[in-house]
Residue, then its C-alpha position, 0 to 999 in steps of 0.5 A: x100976594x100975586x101967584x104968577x105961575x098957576x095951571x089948571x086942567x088936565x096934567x097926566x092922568x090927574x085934573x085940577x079943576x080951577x075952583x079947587x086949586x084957587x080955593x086953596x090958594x086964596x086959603x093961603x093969602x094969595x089974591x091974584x093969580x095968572x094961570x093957564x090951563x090947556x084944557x080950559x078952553x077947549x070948547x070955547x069961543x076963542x078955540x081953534x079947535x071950533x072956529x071951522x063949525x059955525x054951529x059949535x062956535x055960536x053954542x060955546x061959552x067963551x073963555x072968560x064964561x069959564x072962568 
């Protein structure tokens, strides 16, 4: 089973981290999802947020590292 609507990260003044919600998606038959997250990004490669430092940009894992 796909799940095509997943998000992940910050969401008011909770967090859901990505290895729990999966976890207990895959517990209950799903093999597949697509998710966004606003925070899972943050500070990687592909952020806007850092192509500016050069230093940070080199540093950073990239999206795909993440997760």
């Amino acid at each position: 089973m796909t799940d095509f609507h997943v998000h992940i990260g910050q969401y008011e003044k909770a967090y859901y981290y990505a290895d729990r919600v999966f976890s207990v998606l895959k517990k209950n038959g799903v093999d597949e999802v697509y998710f966004s997250s606003t925070t899972s990004c943050i500070f990687c490669k592909e952020s806007t947020n850092i192509r500016f430092s050069e230093h940070e940009r080199k540093n950073a894992p990239s999206a795909s590292t993440l997760y």
